[in-house]
C-alpha positions in Angstrom: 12.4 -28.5 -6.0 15.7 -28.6 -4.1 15.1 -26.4 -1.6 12.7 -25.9 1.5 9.2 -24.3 1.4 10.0 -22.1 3.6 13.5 -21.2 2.0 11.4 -20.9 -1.7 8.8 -19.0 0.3 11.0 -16.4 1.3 12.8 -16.3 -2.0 9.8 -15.3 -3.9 9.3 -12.2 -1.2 12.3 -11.2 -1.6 12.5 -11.4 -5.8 8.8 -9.4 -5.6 10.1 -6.8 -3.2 13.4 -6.3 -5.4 11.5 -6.1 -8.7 9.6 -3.0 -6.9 13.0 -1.5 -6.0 13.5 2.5 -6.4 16.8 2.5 -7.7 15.5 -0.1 -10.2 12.3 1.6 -11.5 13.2 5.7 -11.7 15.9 6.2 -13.3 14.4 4.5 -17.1 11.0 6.8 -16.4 12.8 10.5 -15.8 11.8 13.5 -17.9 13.8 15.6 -19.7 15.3 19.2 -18.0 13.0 22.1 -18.2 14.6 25.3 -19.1 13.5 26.7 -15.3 13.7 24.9 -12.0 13.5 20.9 -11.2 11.0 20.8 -7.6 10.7 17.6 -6.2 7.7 16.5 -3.8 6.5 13.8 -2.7 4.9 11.4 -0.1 4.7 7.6 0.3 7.2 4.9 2.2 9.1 4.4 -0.7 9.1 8.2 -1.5 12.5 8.9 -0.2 14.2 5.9 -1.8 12.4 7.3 -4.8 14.2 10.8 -3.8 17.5 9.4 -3.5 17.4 7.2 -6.8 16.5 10.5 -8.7 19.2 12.6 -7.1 21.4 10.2 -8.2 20.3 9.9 -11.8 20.0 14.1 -12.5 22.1 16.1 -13.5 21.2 19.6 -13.4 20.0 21.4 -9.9 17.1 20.6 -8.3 15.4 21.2 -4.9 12.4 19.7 -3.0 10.6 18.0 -0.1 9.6 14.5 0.2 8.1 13.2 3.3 8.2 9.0 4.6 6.9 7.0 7.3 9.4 6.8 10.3 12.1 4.5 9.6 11.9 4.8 6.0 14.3 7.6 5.5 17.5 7.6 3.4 20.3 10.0 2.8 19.2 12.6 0.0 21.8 15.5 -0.9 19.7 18.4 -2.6 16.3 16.7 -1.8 15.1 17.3 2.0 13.5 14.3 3.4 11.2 14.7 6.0 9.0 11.4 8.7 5.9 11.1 9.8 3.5 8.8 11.2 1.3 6.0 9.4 -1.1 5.0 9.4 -2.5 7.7 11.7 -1.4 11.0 10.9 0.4 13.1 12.9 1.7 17.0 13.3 4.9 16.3 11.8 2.8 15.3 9.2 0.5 18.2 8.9 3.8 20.4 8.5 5.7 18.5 5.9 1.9 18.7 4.2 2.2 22.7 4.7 5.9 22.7 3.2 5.3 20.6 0.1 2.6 23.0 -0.7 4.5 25.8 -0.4 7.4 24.4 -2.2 5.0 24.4 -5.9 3.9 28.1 -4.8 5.1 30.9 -7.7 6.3 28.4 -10.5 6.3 29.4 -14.0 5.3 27.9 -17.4 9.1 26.7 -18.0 9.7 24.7 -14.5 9.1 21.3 -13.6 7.9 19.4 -11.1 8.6 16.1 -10.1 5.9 14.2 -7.9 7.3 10.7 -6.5 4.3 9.3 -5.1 4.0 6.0 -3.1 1.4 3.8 -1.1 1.4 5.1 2.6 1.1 9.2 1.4 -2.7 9.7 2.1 -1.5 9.8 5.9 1.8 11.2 5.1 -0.1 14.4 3.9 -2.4 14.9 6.3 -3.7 18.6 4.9 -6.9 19.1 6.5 -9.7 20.8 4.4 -11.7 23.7 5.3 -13.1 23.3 8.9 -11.6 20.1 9.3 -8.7 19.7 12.0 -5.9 17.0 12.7 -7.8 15.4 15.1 -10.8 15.1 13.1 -8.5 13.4 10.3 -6.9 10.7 12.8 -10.8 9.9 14.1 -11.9 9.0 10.7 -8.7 7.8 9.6 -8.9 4.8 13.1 -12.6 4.5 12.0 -12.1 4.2 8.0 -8.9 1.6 8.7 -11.2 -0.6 11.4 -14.4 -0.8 9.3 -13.4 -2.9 6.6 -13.9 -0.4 4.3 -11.8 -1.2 1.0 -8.6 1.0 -0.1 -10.9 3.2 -3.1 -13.1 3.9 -0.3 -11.3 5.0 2.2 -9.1 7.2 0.0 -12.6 8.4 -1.3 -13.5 9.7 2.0 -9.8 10.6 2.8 -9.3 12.9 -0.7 -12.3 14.9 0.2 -11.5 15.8 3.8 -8.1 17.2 2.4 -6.9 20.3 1.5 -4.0 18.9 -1.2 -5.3 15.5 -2.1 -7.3 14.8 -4.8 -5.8 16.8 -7.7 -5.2 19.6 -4.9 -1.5 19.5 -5.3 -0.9 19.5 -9.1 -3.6 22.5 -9.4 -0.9 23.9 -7.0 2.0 23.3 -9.5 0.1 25.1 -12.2 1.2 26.6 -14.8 4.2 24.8 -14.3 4.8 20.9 -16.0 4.0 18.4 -13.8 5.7 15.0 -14.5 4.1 12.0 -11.6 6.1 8.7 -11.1 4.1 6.6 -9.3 4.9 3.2 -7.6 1.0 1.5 -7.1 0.1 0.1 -3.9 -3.4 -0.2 -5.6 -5.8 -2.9 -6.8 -6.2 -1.9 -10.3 -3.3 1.1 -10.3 -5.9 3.8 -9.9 -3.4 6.8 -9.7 -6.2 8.3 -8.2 -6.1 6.3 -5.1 -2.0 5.9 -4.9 -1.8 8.2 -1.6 -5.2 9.6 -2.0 -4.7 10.9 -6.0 -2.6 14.2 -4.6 -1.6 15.1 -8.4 -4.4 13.7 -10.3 -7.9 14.4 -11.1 -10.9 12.9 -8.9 -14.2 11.9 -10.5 -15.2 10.8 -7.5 -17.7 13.1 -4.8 -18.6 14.9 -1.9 -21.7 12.3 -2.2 -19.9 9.3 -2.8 -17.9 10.0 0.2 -20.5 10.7 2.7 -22.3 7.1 1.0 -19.4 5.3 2.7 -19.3 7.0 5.3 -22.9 6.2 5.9 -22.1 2.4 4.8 -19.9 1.7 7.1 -21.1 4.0 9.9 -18.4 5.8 10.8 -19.0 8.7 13.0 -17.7 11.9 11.5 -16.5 15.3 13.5 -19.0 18.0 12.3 -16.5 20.0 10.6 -15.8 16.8 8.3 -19.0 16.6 8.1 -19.9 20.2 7.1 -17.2 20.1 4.1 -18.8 17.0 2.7 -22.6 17.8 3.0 -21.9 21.4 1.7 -19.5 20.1 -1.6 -17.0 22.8 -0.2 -14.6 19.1 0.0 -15.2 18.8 -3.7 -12.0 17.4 -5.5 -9.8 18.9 -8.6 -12.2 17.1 -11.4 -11.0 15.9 -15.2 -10.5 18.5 -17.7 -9.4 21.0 -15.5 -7.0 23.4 -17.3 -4.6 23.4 -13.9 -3.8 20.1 -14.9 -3.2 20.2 -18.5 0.1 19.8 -18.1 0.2 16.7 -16.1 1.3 13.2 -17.3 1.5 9.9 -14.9 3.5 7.1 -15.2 3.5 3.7 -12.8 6.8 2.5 -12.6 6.5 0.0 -10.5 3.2 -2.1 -9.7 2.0 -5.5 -8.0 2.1 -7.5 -10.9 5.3 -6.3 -11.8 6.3 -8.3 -8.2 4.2 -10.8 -8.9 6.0 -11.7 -12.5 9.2 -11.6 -10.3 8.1 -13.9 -7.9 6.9 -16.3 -10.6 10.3 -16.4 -12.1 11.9 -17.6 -8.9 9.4 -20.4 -8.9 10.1 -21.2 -12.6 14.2 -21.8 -11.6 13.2 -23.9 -8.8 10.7 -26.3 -10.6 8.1 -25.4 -9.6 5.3 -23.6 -11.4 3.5 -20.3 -11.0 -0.1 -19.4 -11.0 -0.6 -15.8 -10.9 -4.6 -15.5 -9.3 -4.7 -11.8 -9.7 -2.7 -8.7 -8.9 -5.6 -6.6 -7.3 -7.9 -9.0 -5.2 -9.9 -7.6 -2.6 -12.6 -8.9 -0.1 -12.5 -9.9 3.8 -9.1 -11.3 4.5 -10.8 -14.7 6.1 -13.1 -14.9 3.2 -10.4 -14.3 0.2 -8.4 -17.3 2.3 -11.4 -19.5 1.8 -11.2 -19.5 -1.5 -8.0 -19.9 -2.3 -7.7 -22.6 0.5 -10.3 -24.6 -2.2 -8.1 -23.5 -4.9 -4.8 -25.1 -3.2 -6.8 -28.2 -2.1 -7.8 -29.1 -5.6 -4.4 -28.4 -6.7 -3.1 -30.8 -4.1 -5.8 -33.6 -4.9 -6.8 -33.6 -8.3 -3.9 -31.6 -10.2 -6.3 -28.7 -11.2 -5.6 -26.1 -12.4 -2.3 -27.2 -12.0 -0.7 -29.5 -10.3 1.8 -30.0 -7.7 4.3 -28.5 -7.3 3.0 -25.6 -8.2 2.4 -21.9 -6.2 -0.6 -19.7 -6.2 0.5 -16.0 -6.4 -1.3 -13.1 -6.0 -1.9 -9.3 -4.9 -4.0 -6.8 -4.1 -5.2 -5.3 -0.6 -7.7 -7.4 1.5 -9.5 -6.2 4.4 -10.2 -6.8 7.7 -13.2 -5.6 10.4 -12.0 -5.8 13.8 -14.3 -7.0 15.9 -11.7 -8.2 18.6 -9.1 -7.3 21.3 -6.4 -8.5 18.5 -4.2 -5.6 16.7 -5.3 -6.7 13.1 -3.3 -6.6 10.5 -4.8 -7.9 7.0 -1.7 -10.6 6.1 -1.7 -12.6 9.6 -5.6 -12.5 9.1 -5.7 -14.6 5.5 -2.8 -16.7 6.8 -5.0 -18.4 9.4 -7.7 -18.5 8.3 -6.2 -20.3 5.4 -4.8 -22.6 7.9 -8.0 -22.9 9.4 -9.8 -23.8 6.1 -6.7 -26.4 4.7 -6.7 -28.3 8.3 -3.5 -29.1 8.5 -3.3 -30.8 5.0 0.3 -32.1 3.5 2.0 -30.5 1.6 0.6 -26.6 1.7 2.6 -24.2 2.8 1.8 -20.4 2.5 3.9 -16.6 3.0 1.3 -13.9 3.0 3.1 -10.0 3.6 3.0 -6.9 2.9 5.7 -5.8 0.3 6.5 -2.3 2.6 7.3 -4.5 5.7 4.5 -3.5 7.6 1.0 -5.5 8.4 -1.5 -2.9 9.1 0.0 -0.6 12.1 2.8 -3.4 13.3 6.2 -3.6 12.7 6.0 -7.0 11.3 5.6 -7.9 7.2 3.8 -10.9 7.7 4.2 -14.4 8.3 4.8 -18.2 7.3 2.2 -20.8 7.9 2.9 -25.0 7.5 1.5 -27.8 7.5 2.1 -28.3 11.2 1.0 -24.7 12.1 -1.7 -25.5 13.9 -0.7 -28.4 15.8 2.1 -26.6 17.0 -0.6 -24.0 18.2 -2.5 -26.1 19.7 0.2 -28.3 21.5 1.2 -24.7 22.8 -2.2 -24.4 24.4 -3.4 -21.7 21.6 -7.4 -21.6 19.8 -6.3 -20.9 16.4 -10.2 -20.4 16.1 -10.3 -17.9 18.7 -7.0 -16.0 17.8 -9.0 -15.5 14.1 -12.1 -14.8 15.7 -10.2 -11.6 18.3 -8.2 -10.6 14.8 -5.0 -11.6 16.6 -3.1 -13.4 14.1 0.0 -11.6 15.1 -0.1 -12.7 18.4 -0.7 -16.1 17.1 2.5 -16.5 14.5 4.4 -14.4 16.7 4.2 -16.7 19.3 5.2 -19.4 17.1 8.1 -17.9 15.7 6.5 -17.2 12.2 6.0 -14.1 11.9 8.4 -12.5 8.8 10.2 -9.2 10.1 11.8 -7.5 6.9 12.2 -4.1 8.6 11.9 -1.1 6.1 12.0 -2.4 2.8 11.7 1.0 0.5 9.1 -0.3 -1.5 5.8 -0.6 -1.4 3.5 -2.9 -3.9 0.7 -4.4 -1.6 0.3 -7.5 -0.4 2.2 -10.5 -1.6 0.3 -13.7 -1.0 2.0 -17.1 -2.1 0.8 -20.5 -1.6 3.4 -23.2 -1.8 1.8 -26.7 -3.0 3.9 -29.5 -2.9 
């Protein structure tokens, strides 16, 4: 290994956040022309990077809507592209919601539509259901995103509060051909739960949703609550004819990052463990573990030994409790220091592959060996910045924290432990 951990650290972000690249992915996975229109909608942070590698790759006319998180927006020429808020919705939201369905309304057997769908779109499309207003939705959307609920259940309770996801959208479409590319943001790559399933069936129910809403006890406004207790919330179901004419297709996913990552690794001498591309759990317990992991690579040479990385994906969680802003990648990262103790020769990267940990502006951060002397010679309590879920106001003061800024993507988490 000739270069630095840190250096290697970034390198593998930056090859996993490449492989996931828009302009990469879409243009292999387009459909054919249909003999009537090409309509284009969409939601996600990497929906209008999506828009814009389409545009560029079709030939005949199209129209359409796609709406991104603020920031995330890049030129389209025939494809409008419209920013929101995440990850609490807001009205320009709600509109570009409104638009997109009216942009499928009166489409015949012979058109197409196009659905470019991305992680970040279940707040991007912030449709309320029957009874249910904006408000209501950013209540249960702080509540769900604070509770430690996991990603299927929020997006469970999320798809049946909404008036266009859950299928909603591609019933919409009908009778026209409904082609999704999908980039999965997902443990497992449930399209279902990419954006809250806007253009594919829902199994799930109006009683599942009000379980985890019970489960985690989050208050809900009584109109939310009157669409789930009456089933009036229920979701577009499997075997509906509306969406007969649907097909799906992931064209980018987190272990597609992950293999790119592992490459990087490869060049550099050093070799990859990929853990698992959709683990979930409390971010301080999930660091626990692989803390053991890395400190039997480090001492005995199992399962591999040094150097070596552990890789993985997926979408942890984390339960505020404290003052702190949250923020699920600064959370793992030390408590993982925590749990290693300053032991030689770990080094770790944990970030989210959009450039954004939970609501800030930040993708992550970098944690040493020295990490928490440095804290604590600084007159910080690692244990106390863990225990108030402030772990960006514990690397940011250190100068660790990883700023990306927008990257166009969006895979999930990226988690890489450097053993050396």
């Amino acid at each position: 290994m000739n270069t630095g951990p840190r250096e290697l650290l970034a390198r593998m972000f930056d090859a996993a956040v490449a492989a996931a690249q828009p302009a990469l992915r879409i243009p292999a996975c387009l459909p054919s022309p249909p003999m009537g229109r090409t309509v284009v909608v969409g939601a996600g942070k990497a929906s209008a990077a999506m828009a814009q590698a389409l545009e560029r790759h079709w030939a005949g006319p199209l129209t359409g809507l796609v709406v991104t998180r603020y920031g995330y927006a890049v030129p389209c020429e025939r494809i409008r592209i419209v920013e929101a808020a995440h990850p609490v919705p807001d009205a320009a939201g709600l509109e570009a919601a409104r638009q997109v369905m009216l942009a499928v309304q009166g489409l015949g057997a012979d058109d197409l539509v196009i659905c470019l769908v991305s992680g970040g779109g279940s707040a991007l499309l912030p449709l309320p259901g029957e009874g249910v207003s904006l408000d209501d939705k950013q209540r249960v959307n702080r509540a769900l995103l604070a509770s430690g609920a996991n990603i299927g259940e929020m997006n469970c309770v999320r798809r049946h509060l909404s008036g266009i996801k859950g299928g909603r959208l591609a019933a919409a479409c009908h009778p026209a051909r409904v082609v999704n590319l999908l980039i999965s943001d997902v443990p497992g790559d449930d399209p279902a739960d990419i954006a809250s399933g806007p253009t594919v069936a829902d199994s799930s129910t109006c009683a599942d949703a009000l379980d985890i809403v019970r489960r985690y006890g989050i208050a809900l406004p009584a109109g939310a609550r009157r669409l789930l207790e009456s089933g009036a919330g229920e979701t577009v179901k499997p075997g509906d004819p509306r969406l007969a004419r649907v097909t799906t297709r992931i064209v980018a996913s987190p272990q597609m990052a992950l293999e790119a990552a592992a490459e990087v690794a490869r060049a550099a001498g050093v070799t990859p463990l990929i853990l698992g591309d959709s683990i979930e759990g409390e971010a301080r317990e999930v660091a626990r573990v692989m803390a053991g992991i890395a400190l039997q690579a480090r001492r005995h040479a199992q399962p591999l030994g040094a150097p070596c990385v552990l890789l993985s994906g997926g979408e942890t969680t984390v339960t505020v409790r404290g003052k702190g802003r949250g923020g699920r990648n600064v959370e793992f990262l030390l408590a993982l220091g925590l749990a290693l103790g300053g032991a030689p020769g770990i080094h770790a990267l944990a970030a989210d592959t959009d450039g954004v940990d939970g609501a800030e502006e930040v993708a992550g951060a970098f944690l040493s060996p020295d990490t928490l002397a440095r804290a604590r010679a600084c007159g910080m309590r690692p244990r106390e910045s863990l225990d108030d879920n402030d772990g960006h106001g514990f690397f940011g003061a250190l100068g660790d924290a990883l700023v990306t800024g927008p990257t166009l993507t969006n895979v999930n988490d990226f988690r890489a432990i450097l053993v050396t």
